[in-house]
C-alpha positions as CSV (number, residue, x, y, z in Angstrom):
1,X,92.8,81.8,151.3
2,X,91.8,82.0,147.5
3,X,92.5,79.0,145.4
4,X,91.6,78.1,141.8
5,X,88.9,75.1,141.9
6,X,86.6,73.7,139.6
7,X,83.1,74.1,139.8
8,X,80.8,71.3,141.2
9,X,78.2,72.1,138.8
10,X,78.2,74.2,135.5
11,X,74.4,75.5,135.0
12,X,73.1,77.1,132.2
13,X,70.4,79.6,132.6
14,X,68.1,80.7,129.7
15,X,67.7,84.9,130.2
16,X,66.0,86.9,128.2
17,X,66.3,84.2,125.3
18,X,70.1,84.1,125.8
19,X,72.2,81.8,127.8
20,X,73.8,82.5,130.8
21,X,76.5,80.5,132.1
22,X,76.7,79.8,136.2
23,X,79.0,78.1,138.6
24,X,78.1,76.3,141.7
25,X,80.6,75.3,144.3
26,X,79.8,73.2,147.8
27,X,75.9,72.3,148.5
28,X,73.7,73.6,151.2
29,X,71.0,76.5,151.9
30,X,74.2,78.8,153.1
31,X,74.6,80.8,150.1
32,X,77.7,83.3,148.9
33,X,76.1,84.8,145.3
34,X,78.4,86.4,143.9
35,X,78.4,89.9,141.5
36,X,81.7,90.5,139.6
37,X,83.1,94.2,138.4
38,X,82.9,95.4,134.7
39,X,80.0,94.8,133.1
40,X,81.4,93.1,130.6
41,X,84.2,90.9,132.8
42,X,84.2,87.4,133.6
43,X,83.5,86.1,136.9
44,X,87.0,84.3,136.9
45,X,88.2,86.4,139.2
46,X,85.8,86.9,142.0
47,X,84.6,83.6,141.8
48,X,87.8,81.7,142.3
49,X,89.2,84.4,145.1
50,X,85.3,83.5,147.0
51,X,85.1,79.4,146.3
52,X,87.3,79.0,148.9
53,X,84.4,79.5,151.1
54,X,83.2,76.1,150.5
55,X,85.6,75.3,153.5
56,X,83.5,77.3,155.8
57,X,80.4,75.3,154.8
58,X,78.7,77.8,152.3
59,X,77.9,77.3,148.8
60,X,79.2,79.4,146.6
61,X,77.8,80.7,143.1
62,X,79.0,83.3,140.7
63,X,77.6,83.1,137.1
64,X,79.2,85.1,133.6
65,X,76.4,88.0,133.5
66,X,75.0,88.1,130.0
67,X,78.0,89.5,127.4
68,X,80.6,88.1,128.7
69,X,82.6,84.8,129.5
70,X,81.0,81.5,128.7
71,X,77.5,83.5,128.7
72,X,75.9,84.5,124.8
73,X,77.3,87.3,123.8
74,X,75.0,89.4,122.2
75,X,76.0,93.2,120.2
76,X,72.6,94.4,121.1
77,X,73.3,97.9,123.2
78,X,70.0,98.1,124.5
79,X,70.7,95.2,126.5
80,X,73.0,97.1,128.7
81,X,71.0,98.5,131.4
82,X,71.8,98.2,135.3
83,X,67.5,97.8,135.2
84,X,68.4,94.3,133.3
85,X,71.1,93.2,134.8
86,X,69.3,93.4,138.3
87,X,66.5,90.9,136.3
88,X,68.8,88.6,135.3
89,X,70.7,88.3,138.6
90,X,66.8,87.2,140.0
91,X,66.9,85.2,137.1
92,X,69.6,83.4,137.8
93,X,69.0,83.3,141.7
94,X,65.0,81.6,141.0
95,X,66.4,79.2,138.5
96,X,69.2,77.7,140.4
97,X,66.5,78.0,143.7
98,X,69.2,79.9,146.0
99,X,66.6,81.1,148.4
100,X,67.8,83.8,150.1
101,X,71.7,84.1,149.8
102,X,74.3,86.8,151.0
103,X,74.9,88.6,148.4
104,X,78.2,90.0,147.1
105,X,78.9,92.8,145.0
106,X,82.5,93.9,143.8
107,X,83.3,97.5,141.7
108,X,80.1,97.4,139.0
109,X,78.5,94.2,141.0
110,X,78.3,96.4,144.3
111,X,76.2,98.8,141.8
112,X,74.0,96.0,140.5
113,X,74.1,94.4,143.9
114,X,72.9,98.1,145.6
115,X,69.8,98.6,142.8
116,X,69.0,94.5,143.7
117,X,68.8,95.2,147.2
118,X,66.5,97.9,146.7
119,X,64.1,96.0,143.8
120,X,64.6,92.3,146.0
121,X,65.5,93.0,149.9
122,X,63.3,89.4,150.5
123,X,65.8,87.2,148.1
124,X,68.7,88.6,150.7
125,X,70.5,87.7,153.9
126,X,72.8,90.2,154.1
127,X,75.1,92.5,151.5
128,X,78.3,92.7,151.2
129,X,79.7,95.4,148.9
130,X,82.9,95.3,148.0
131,X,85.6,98.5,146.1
132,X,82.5,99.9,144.9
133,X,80.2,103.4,145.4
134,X,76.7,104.3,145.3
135,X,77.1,108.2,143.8
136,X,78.9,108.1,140.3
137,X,79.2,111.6,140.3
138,X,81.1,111.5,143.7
139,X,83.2,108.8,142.7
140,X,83.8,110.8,139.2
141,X,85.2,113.8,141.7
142,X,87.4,111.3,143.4
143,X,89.0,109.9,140.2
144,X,89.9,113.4,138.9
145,X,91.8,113.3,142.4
146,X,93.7,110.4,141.8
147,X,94.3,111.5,138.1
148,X,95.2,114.7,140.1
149,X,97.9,112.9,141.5
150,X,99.9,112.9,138.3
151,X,100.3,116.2,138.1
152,X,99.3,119.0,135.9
153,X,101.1,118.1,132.5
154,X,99.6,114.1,132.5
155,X,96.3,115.8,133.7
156,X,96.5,118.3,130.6
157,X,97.7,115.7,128.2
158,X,95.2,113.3,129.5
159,X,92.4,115.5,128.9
160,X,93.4,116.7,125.3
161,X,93.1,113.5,124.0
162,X,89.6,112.6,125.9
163,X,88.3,115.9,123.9
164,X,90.0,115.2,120.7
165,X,89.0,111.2,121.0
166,X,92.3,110.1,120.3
167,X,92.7,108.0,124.1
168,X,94.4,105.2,122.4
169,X,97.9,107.0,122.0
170,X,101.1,105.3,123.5
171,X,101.1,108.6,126.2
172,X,96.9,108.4,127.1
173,X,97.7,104.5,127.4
174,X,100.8,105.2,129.6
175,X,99.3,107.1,132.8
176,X,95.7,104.6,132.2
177,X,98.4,101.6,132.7
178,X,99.7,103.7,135.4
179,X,96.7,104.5,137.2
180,X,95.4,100.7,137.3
181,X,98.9,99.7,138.8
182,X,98.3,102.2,141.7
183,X,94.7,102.2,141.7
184,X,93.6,98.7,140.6
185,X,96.0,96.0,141.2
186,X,99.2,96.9,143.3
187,X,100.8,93.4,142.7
188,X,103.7,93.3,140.3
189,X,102.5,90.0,138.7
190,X,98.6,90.0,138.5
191,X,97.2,86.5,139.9
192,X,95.9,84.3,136.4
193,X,92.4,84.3,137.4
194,X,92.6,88.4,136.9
195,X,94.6,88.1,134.3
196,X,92.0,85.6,132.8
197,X,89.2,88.2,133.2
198,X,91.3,91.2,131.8
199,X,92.0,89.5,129.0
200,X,88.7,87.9,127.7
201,X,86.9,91.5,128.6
202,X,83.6,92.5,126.3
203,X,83.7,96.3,125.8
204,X,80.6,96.2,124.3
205,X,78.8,96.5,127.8
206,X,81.7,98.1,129.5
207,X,81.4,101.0,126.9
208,X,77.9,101.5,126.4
209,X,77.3,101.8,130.8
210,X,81.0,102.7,131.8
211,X,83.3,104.4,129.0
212,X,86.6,103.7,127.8
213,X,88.8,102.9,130.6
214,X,88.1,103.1,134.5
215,X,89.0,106.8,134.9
216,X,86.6,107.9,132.4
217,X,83.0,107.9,133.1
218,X,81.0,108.6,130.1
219,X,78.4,105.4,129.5
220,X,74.6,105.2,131.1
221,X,75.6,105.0,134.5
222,X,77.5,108.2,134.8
223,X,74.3,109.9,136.3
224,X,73.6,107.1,138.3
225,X,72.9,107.7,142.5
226,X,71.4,105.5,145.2
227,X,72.4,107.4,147.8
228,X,69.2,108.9,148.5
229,X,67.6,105.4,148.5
230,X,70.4,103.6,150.7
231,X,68.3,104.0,154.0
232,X,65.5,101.4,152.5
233,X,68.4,99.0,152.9
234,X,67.8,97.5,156.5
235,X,70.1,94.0,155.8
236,X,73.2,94.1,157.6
237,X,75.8,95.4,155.0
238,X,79.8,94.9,155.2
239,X,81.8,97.3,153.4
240,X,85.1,96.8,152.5
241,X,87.5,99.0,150.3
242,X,91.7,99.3,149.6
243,X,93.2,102.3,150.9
244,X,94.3,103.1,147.3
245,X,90.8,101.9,146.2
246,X,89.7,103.5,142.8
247,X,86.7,103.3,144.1
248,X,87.9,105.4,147.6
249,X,87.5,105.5,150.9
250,X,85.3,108.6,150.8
251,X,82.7,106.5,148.0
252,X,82.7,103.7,151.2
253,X,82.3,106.1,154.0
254,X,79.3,108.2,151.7
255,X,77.4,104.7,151.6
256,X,78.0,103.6,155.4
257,X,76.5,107.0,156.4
258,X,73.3,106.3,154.5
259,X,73.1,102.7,155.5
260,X,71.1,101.8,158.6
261,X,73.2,98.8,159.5
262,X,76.6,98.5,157.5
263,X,80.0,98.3,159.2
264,X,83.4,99.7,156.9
265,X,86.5,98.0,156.8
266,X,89.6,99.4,155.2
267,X,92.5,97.5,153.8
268,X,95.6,99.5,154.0
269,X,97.6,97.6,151.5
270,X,95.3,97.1,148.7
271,X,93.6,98.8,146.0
272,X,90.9,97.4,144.3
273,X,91.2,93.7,145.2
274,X,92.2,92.7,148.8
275,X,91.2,89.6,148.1
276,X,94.4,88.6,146.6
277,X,96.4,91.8,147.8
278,X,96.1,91.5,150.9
279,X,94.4,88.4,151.4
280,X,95.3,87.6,155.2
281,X,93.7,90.4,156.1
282,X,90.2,90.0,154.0
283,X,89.1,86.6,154.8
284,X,88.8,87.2,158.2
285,X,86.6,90.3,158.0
286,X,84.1,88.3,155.3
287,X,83.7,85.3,157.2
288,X,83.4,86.9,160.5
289,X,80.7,89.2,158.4
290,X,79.3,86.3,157.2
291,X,79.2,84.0,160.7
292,X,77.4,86.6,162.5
293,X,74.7,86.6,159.9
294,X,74.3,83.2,159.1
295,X,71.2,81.9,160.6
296,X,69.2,85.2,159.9
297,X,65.6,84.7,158.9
């Protein structure tokens, strides 16, 4: 079960004449790397729901992609590319000399994680991608469901004020809040080390590849589709996603029947993070994932 820990070792990492800020925790050629959502999040929360891995004998490493957290912070939008971000992550992994480590992905990090796989399949073990998709315009079709869900007047209302760029009124602000309580987190009290990333979030890169909240796609990525590519994947991949995912059950199923070797697991009590929603239920499936792979060459 997740648990907040400090870091054995804080490692800085010079990219692209920036610094970039990672965390080690545990020792040993077993590695858990670890991709957090946004761009533009901190790593609080996937790395300290995933530390607690140390306990099964893996180290575990998760670093503050470049923009946000303890990481340089540059304004520079050309910096925003998922092309980049896939260099800095083999930045990262050569610096701190990983080797080849299971990697995990989770929401934007399981779309940096899929174009890694695909640019690096001899740094990997295995992939675990977690509430994420591989077809943004699929996964654009499934959020108008779920915005759907509110019913015509919120979907009307919602939309006028995309077109007319005024998304920051009290009634646009009111169904987004909505949406991430049904969609994103379904706890009523958020655990700190989300709250921790929420609240120190960079919209610089968030904007420039995403848009302006989570059911809006309007940055670089909005185009973006690996699914056509997902068969070069031969690693074992896991698959996990919440029931009431934003990121749905039909983006997970689209990637599984591309993949050559993945296996899908649903959470039917979670949304976006099992990992503390439902967290009796996830560990089992990653470190039963992880076991089987362990000692694959």
């Amino acid at each position: 079960m997740w648990r907040e820990m400090e870091p054995d070792e804080r490692i800085e990492v010079a990219v692209d004449g920036y610094k970039v800020i990672a965390y080690s925790f545990g020792s040993g050629d077993d590695v858990l790397f670890l991709l957090n959502g946004g761009p533009g999040l901190p790593c609080d929360y996937v790395r300290d729901s995933h530390s607690c891995l140390v306990d099964e004998g893996y180290r575990v490493v998760a670093f503050d992609q470049l923009g946000c957290g303890a990481s340089d912070r540059p304004t520079d939008p050309a910096l925003w590319t998922i092309e980049r971000y896939v260099a800095e992550t083999e930045t990262v992994r050569q610096a701190l000399r990983l080797g080849r480590v299971h990697l995990l992905g989770q929401s934007w990090g399981g779309w940096l994680g899929i174009e890694y796989a695909l640019t690096h399949p001899e740094a990997l073990k295995s992939l675990i991608l977690e509430n994420t998709a591989a077809d943004m315009p699929h996964l654009v079709s499934e959020l108008a469901r779920l915005r759907g869900a509110l019913g015509p007047e919120t979907v009307a209302m919602m939309q006028a004020h995309e077109a007319d760029g005024s998304i920051d009124h009290p009634e646009y602000q009111a169904a987004i809040t909505l949406l991430n309580y049904r969609h994103v987190c379904r706890l009523a009290h958020w655990p700190a080390p989300v709250l921790r990333s929420v609240n120190d979030w960079n919209m610089g890169p968030y904007g420039t590849m995403q848009g302006p909240n989570e059911f809006l796609y309007t940055g670089n990525l909005k185009d973006w589709n690996r699914v056509p590519d997902l068969h070069r994947i031969e690693l074992p991949v896991l698959i996990t996603v919440g029931r009431h995912d934003e990121l749905t059950p039909a983006c997970a199923m689209r990637m599984k029947l591309h993949l050559k070797d993945a296996e899908l697991h649903v959470f039917p009590n979670s949304s976006h993070l099992p990992f503390f929603e439902e967290p009796a239920a996830y560990y089992p499936v990653l470190v039963d994932f992880l076991g089987r792979n362990r000692n694959r060459r």
